[in-house]
Backbone as a ProteinNet text record, in pm:
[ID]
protein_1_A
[PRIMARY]
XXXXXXXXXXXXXXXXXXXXXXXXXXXXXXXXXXXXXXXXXXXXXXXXXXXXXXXXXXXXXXXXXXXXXXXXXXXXXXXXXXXXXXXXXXXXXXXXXXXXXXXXXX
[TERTIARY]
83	0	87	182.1	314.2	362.2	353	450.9	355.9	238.5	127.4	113.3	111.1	46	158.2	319.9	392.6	455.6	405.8	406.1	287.5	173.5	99.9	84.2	224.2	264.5	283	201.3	215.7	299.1	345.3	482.5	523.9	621.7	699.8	629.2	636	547.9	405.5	318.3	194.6	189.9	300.7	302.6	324.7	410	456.9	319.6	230.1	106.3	33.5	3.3	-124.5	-65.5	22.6	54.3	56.5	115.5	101.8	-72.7	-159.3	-290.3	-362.8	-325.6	-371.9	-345.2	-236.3	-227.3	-272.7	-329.4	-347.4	-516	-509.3	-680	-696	-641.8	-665.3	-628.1	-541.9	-529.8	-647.8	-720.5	-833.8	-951.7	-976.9	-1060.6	-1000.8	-901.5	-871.8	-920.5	-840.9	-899.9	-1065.5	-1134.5	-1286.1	-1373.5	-1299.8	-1327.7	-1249.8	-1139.3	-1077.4	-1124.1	-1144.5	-1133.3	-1266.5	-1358.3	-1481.1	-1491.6	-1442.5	-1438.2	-1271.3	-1197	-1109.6	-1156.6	-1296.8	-1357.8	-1470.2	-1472.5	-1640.3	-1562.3	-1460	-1327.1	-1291.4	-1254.7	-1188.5	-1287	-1380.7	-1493.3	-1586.1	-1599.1	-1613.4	-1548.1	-1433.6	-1302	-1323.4	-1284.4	-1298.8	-1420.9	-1517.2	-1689.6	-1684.7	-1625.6	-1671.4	-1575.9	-1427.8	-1323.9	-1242.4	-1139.3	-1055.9	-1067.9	-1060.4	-1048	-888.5	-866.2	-720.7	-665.3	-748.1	-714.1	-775.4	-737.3	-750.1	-928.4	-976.1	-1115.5	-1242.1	-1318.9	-1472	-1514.3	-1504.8	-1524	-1399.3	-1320	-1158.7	-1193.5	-1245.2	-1236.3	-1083.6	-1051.4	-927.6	-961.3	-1070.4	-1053.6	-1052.2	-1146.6	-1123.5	-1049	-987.8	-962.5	-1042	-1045.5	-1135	-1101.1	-1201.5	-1187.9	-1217.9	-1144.1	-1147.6	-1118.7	-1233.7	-1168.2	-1143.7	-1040.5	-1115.5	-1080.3	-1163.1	-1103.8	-1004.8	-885.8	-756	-708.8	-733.1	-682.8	-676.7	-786.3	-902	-777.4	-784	-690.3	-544.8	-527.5	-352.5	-362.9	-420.9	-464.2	-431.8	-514.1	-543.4	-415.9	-418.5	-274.8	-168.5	-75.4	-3.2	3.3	-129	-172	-143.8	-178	-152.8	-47.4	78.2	161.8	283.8	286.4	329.6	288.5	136.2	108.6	232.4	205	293.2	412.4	526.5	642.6	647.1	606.5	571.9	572.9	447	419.3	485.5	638.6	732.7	796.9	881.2	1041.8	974.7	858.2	811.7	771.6	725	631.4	730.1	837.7	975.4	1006.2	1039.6	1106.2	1044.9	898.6	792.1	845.6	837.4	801.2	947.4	1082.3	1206.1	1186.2	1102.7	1118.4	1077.3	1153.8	1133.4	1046	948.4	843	898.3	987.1	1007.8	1043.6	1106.4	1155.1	1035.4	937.8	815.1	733.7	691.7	618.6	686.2	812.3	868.9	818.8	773.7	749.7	629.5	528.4	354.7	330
-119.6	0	125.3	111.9	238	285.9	122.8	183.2	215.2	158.2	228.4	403.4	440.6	581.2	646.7	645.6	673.2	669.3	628.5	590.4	685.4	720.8	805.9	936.8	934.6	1088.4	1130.7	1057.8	1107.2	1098.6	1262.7	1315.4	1193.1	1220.3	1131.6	1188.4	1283.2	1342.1	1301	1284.3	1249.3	1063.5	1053.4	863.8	850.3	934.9	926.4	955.1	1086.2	1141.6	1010.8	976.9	858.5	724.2	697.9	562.2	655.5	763.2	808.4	797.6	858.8	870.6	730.9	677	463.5	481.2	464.2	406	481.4	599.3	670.2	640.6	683.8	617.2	477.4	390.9	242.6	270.5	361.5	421.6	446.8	560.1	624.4	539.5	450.2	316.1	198.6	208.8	81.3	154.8	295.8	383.8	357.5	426	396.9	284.3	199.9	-2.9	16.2	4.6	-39.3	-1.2	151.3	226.6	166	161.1	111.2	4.6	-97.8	-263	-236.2	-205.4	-233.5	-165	-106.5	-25.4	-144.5	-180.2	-275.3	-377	-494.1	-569.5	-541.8	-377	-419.5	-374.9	-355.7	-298.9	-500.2	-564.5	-645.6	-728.6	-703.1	-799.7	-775.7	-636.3	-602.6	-642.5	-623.6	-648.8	-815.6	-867	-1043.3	-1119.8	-1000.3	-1108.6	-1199.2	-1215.6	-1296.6	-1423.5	-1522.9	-1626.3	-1723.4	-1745.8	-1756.5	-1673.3	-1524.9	-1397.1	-1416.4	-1364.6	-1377.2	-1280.5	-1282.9	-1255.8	-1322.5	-1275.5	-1348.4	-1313.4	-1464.1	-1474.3	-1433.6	-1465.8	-1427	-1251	-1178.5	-1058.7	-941.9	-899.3	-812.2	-696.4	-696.4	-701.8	-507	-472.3	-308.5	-228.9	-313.6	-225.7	-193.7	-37.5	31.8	49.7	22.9	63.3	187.4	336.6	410.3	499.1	536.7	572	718.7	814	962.4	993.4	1112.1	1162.6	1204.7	1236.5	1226.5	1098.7	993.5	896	846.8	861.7	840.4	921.8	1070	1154	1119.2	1057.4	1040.1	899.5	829.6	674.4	672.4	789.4	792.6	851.7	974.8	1031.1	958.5	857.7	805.3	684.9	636.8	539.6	615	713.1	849.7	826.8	841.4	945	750.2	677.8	554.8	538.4	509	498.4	599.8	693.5	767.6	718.7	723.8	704.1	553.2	433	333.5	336.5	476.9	449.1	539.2	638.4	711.7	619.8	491.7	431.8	406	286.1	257.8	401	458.9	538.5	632.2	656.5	760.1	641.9	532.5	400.4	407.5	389.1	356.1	512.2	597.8	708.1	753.2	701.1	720.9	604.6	518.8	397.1	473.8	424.4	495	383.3	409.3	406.4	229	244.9	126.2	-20	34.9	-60.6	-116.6	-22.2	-21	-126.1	-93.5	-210	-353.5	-337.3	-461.4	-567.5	-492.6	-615.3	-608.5	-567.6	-531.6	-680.1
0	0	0	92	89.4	-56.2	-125.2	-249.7	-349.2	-362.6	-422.8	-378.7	-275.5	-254	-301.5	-310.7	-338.6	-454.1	-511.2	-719.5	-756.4	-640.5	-712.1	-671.4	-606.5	-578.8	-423.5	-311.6	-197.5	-104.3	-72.1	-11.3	99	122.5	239.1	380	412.8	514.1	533.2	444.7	414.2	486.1	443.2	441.9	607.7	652.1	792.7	865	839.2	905.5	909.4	771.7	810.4	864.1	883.6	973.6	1147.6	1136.5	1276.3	1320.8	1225.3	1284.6	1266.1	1223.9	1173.8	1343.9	1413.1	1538.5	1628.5	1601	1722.5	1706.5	1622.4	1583.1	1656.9	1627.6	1696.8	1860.3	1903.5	2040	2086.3	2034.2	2048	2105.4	2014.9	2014	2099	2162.1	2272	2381.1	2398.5	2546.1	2534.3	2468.9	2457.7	2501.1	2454.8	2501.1	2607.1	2636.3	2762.7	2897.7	2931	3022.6	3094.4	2988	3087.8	3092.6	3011.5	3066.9	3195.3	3201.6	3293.4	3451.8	3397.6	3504.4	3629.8	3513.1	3542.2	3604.5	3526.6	3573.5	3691.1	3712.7	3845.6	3924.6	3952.8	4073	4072.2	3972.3	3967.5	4071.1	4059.9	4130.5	4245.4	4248.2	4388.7	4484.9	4419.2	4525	4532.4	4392.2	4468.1	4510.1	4489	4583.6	4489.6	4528.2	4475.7	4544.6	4474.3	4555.3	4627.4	4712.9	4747.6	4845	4881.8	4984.6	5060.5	5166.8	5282.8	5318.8	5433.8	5476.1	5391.2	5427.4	5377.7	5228	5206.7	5075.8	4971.3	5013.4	4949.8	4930	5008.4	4979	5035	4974	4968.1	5136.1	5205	5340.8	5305.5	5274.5	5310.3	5167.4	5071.1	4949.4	4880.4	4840.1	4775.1	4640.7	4580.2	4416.8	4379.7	4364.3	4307.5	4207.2	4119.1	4008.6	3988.2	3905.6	3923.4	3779	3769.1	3634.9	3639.3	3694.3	3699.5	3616	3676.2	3660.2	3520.4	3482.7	3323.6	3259.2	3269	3199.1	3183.9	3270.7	3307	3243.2	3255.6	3158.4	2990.1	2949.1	2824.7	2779	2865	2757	2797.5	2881.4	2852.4	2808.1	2756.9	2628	2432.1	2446.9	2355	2327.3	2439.9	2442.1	2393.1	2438.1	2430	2307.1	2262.6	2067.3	2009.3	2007.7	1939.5	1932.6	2049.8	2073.4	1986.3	2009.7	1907.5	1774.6	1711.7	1576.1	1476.1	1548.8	1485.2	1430.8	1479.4	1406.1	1267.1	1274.5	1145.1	1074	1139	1048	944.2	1005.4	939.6	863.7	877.3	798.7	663.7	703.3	542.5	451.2	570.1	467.7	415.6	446.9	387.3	269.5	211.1	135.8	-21.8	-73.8	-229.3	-323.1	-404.5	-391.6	-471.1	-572	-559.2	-521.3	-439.5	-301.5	-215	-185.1	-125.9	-181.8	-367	-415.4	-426.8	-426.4	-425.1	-324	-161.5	-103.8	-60.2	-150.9	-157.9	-242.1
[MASK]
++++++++++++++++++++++++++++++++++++++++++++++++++++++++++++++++++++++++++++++++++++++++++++++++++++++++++

């Protein structure tokens, strides 16, 4: 696909942008799914207990599950901030590839 968009003209910069926003986009959409299933998961956990711990009903004995929007915020952007750092090496790689080299292994 790299060496296609690049045989039909689009800049090296262009190639780097859309693999950067491909992963941040799929970022975007894990935070969205994740945050509230890892929400439900652990308040889940927490209310029915682990089994194997100690007190009634393998319950964790007084730990509280809390969430804040702090947390949410500080969650997401260093989910963000990690995609990114990730989707630069490739993303400069594809977009230094000359367009024939590129279709070669399409």
């Amino acid at each position: 696909v790299i060496g296609v968009l690049r045989a039909l003209g689009i800049r090296r910069y262009e190639v780097l942008l859309n693999i950067v926003l491909e992963a941040l986009i799929l970022a975007v959409v894990a935070i969205i799914s994740g945050i509230p299933l890892g929400v439900f998961v652990g308040s889940m956990l927490i209310q029915g207990g682990f089994l194997g711990f100690g007190g009634p009903r393998g319950s964790l004995g007084g730990v509280e599950f809390i969430v804040t929007n702090q947390t949410l915020i500080m969650v997401a952007s260093i989910t963000l901030l990690l995609t990114l750092i990730g989707a630069l090496p490739p993303a400069y790689r594809a977009a230094k590839l000359e367009p024939a080299r590129a279709l070669r292994y399409e």
